[in-house]
Jmol script that loads the backbone (N, CA, C; Angstrom):
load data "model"
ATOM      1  N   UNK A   1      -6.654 -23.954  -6.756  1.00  0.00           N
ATOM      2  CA  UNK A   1      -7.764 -23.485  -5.962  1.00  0.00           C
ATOM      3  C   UNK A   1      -7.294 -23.293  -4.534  1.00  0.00           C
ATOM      4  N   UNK A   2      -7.838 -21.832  -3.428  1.00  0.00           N
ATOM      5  CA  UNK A   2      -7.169 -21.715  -2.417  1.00  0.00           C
ATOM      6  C   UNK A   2      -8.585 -21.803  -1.835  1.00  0.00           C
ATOM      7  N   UNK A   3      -8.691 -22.697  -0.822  1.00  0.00           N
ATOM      8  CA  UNK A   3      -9.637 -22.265   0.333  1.00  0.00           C
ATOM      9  C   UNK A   3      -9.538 -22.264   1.302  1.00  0.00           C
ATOM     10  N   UNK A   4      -9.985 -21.985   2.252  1.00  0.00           N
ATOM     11  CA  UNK A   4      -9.638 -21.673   3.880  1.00  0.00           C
ATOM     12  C   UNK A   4     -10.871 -21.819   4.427  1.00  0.00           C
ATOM     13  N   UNK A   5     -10.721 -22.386   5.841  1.00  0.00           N
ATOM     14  CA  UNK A   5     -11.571 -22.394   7.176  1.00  0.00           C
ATOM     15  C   UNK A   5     -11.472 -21.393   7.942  1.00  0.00           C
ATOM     16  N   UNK A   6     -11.455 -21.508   9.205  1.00  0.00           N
ATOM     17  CA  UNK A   6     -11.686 -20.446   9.960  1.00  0.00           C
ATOM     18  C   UNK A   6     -10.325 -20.086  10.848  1.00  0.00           C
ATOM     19  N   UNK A   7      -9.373 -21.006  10.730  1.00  0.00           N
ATOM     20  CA  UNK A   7      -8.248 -20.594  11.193  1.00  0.00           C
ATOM     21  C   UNK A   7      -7.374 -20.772  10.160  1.00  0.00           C
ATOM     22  N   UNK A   8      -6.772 -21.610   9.228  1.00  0.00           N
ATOM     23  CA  UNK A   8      -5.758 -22.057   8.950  1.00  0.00           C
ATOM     24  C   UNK A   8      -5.991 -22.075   7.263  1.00  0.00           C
ATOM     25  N   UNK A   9      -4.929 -21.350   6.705  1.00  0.00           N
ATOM     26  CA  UNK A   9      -4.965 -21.841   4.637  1.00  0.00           C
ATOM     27  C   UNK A   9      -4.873 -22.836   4.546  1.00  0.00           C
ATOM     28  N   UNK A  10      -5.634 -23.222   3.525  1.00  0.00           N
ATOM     29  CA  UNK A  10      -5.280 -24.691   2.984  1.00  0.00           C
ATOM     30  C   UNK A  10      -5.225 -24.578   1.324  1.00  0.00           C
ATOM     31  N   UNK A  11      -4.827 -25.381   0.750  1.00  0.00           N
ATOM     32  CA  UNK A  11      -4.471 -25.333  -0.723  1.00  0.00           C
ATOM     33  C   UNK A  11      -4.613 -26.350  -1.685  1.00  0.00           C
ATOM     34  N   UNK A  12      -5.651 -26.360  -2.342  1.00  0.00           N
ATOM     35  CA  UNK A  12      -5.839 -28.342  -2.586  1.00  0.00           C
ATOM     36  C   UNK A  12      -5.113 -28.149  -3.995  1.00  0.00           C
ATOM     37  N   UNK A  13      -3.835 -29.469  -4.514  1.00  0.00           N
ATOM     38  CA  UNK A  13      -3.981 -29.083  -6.278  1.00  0.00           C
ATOM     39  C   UNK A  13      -3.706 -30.359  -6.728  1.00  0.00           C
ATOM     40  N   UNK A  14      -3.617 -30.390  -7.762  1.00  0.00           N
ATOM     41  CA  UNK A  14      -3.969 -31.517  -8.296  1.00  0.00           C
ATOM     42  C   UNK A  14      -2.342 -31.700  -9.557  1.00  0.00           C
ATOM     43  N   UNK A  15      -1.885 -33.351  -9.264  1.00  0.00           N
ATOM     44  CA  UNK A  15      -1.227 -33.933  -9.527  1.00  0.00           C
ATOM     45  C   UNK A  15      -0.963 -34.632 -10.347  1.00  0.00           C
ATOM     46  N   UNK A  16      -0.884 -34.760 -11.667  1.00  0.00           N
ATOM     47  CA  UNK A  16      -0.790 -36.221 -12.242  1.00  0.00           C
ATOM     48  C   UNK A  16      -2.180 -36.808 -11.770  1.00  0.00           C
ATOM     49  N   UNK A  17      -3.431 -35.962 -11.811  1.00  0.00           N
ATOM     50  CA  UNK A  17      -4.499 -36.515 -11.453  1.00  0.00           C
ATOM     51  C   UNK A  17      -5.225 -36.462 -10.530  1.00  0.00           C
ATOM     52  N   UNK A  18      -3.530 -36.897  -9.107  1.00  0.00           N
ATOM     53  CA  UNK A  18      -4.288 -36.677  -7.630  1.00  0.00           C
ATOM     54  C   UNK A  18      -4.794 -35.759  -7.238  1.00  0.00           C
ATOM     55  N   UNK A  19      -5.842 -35.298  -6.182  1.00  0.00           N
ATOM     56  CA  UNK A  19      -5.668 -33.985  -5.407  1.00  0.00           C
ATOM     57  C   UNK A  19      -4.902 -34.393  -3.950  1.00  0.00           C
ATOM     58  N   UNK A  20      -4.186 -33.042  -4.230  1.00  0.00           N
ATOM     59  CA  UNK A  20      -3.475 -33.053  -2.844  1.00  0.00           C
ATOM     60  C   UNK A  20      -3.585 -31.857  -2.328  1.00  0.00           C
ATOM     61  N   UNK A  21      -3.993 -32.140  -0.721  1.00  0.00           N
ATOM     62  CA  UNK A  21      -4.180 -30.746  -0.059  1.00  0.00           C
ATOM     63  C   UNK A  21      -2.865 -29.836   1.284  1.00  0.00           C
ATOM     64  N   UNK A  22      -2.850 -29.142   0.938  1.00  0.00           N
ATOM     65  CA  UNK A  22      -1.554 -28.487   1.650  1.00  0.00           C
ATOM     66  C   UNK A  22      -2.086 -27.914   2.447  1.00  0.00           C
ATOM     67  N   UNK A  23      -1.361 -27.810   4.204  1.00  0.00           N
ATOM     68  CA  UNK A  23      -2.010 -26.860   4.817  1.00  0.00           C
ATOM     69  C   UNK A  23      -0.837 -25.991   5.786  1.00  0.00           C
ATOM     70  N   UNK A  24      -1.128 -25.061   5.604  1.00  0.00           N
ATOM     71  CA  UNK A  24       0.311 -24.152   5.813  1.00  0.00           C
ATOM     72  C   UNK A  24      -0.432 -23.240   7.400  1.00  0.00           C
ATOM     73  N   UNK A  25       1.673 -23.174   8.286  1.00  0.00           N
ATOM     74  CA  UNK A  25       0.378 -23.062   9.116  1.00  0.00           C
ATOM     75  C   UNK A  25       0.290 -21.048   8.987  1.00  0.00           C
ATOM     76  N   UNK A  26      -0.147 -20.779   8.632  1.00  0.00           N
ATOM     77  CA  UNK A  26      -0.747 -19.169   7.923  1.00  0.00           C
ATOM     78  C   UNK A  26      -1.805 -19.090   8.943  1.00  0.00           C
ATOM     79  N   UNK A  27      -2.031 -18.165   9.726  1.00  0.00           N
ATOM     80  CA  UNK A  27      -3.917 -17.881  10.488  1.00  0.00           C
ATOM     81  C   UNK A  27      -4.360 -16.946   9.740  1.00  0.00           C
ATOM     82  N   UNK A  28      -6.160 -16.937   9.066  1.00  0.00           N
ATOM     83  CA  UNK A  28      -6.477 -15.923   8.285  1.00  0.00           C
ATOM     84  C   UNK A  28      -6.146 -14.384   8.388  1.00  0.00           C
ATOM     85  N   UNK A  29      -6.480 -14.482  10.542  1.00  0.00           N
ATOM     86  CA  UNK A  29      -6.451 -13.043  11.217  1.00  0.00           C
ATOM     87  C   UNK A  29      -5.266 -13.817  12.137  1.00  0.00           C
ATOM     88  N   UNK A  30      -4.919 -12.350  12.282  1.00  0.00           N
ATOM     89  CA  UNK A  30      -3.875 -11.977  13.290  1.00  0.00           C
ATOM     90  C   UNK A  30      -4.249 -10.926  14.164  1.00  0.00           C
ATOM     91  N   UNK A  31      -3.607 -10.599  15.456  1.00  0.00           N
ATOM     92  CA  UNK A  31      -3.363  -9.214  16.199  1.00  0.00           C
ATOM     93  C   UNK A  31      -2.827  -8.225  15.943  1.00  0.00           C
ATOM     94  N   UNK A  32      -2.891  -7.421  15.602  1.00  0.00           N
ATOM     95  CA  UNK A  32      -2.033  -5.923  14.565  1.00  0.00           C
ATOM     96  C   UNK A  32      -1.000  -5.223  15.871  1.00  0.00           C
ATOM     97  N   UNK A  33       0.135  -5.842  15.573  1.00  0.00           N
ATOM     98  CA  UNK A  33       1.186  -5.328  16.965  1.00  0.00           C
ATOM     99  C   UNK A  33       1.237  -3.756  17.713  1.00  0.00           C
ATOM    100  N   UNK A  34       0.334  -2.968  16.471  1.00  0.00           N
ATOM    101  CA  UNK A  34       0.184  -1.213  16.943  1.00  0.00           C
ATOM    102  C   UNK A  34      -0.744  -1.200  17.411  1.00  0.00           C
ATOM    103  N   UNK A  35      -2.075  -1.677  16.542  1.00  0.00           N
ATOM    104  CA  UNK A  35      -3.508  -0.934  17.449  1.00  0.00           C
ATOM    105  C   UNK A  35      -4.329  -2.133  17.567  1.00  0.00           C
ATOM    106  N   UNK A  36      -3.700  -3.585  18.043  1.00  0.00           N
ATOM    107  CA  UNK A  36      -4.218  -4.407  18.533  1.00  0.00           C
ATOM    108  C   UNK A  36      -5.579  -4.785  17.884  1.00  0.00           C
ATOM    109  N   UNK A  37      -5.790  -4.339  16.460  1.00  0.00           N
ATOM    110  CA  UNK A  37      -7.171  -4.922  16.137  1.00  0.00           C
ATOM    111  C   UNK A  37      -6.544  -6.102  15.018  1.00  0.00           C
ATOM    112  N   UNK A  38      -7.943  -6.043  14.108  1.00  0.00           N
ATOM    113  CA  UNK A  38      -7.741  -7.273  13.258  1.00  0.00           C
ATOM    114  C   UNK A  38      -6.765  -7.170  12.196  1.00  0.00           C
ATOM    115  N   UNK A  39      -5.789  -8.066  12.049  1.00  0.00           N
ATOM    116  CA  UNK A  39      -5.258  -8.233  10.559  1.00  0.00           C
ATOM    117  C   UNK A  39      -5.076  -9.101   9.691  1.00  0.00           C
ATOM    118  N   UNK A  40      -5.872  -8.587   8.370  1.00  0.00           N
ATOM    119  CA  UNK A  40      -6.144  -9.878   7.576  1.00  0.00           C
ATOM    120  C   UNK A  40      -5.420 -10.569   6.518  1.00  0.00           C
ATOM    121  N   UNK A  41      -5.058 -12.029   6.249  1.00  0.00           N
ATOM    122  CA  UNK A  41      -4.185 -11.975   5.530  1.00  0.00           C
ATOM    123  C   UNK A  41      -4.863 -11.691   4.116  1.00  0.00           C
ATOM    124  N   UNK A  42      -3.682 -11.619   3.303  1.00  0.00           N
ATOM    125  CA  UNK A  42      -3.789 -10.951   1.610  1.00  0.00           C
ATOM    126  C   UNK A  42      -2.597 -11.351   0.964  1.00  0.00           C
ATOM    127  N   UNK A  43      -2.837 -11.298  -0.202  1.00  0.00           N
ATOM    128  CA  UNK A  43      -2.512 -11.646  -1.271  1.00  0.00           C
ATOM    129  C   UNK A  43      -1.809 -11.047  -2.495  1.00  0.00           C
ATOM    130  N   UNK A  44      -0.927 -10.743  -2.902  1.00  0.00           N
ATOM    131  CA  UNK A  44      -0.851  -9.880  -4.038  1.00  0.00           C
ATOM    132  C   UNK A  44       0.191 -10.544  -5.252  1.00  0.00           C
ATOM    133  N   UNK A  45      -0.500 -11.446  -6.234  1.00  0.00           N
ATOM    134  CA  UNK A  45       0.548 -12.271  -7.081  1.00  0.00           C
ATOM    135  C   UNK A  45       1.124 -13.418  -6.353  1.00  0.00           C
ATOM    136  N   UNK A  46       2.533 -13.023  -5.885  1.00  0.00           N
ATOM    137  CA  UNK A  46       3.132 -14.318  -5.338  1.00  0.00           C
ATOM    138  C   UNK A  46       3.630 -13.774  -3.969  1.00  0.00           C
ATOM    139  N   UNK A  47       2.847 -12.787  -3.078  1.00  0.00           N
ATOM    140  CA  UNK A  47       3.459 -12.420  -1.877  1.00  0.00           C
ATOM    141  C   UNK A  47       2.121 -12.941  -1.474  1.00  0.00           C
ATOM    142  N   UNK A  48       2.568 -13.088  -0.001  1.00  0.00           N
ATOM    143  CA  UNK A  48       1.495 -13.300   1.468  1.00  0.00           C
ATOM    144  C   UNK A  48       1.809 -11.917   2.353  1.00  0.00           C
ATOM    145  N   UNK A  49       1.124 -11.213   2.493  1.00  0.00           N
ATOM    146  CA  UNK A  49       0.902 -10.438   4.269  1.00  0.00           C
ATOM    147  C   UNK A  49       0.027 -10.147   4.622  1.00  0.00           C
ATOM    148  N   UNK A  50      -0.136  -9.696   5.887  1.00  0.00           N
ATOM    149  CA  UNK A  50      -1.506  -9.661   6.659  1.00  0.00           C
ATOM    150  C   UNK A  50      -1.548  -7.721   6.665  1.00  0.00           C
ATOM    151  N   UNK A  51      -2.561  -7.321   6.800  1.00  0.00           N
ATOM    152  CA  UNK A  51      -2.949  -6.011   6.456  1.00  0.00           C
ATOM    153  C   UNK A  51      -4.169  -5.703   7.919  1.00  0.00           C
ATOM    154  N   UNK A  52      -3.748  -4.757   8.160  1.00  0.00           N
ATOM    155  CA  UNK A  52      -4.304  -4.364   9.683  1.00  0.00           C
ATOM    156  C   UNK A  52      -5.575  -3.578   9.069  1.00  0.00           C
ATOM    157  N   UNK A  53      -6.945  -3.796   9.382  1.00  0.00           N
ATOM    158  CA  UNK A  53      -8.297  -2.878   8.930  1.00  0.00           C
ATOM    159  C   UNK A  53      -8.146  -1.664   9.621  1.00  0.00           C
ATOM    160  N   UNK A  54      -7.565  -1.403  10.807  1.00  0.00           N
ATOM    161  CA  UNK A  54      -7.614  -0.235  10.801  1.00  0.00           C
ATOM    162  C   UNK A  54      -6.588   0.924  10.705  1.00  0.00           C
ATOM    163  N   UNK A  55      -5.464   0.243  11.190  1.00  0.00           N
ATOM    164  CA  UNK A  55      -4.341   1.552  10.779  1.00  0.00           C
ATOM    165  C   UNK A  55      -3.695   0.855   9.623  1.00  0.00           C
ATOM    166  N   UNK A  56      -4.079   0.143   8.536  1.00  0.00           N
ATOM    167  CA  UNK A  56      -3.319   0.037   7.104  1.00  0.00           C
ATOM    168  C   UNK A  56      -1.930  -0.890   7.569  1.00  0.00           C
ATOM    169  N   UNK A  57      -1.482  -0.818   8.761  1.00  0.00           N
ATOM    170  CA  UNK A  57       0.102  -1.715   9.071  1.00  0.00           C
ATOM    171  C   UNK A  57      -0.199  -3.442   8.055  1.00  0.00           C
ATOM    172  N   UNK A  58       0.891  -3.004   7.205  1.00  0.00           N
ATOM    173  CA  UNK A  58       1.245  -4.285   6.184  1.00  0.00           C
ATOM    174  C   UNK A  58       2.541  -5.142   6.809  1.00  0.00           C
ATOM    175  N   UNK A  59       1.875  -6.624   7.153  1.00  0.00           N
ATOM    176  CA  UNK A  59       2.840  -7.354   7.744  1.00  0.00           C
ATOM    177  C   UNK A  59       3.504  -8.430   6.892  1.00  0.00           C
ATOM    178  N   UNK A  60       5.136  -8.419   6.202  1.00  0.00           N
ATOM    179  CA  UNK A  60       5.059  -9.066   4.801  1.00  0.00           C
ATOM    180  C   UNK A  60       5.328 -10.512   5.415  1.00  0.00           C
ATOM    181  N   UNK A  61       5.072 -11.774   4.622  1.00  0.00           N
ATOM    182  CA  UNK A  61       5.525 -13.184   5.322  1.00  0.00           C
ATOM    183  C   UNK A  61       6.982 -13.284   4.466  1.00  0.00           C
ATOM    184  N   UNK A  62       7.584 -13.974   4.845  1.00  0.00           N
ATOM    185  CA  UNK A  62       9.091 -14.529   4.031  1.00  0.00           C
ATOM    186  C   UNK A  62       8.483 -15.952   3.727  1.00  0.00           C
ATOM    187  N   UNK A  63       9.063 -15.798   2.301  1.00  0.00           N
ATOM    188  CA  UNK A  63       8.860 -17.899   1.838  1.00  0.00           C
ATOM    189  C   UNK A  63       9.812 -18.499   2.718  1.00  0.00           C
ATOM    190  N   UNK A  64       9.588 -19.812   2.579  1.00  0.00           N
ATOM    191  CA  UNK A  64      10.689 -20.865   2.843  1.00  0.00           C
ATOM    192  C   UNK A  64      11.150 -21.429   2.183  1.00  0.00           C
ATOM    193  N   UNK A  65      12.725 -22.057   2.625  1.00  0.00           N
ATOM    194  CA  UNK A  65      13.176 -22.638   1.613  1.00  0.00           C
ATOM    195  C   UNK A  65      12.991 -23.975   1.325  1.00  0.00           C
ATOM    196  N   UNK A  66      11.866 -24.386   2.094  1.00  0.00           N
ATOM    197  CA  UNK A  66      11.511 -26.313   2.000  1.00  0.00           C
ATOM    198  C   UNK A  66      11.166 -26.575   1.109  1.00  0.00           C
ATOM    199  N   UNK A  67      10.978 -26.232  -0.048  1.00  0.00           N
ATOM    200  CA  UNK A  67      10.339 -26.597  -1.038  1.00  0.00           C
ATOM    201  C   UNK A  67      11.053 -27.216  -1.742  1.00  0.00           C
TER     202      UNK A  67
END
end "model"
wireframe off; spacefill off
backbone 0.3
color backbone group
């Protein structure tokens, strides 16, 4: 299950029972580096990027290797 607040993802899952919640630091919106409006993050399978509402600019995230 993914849910989010108003700034920050969070990710609760469950363990051998526990829940455990992850919080990555991801912001829902961003500043769109061309036309300075909103960009939202998204989702597609196993990628993260943020997607600008008005000129379409797709911003991709890179995983890490901490895992």
């Amino acid at each position: 299950m993914v849910a989010s607040n108003s700034k920050l993802m969070q990710c609760l899952l469950e363990k051998n029972g526990q829940h455990i919640s992850i919080i990555d630091n991801l912001e829902n919106e961003i500043e769109c580096p061309r036309c300075h409006d909103i960009m939202t993050l998204c989702s597609d399978f196993d990628l993260l990027y943020y997607k600008c509402e008005e000129c379409y600019l797709p911003l991709y995230t890179s995983p890490t290797s901490d895992y």
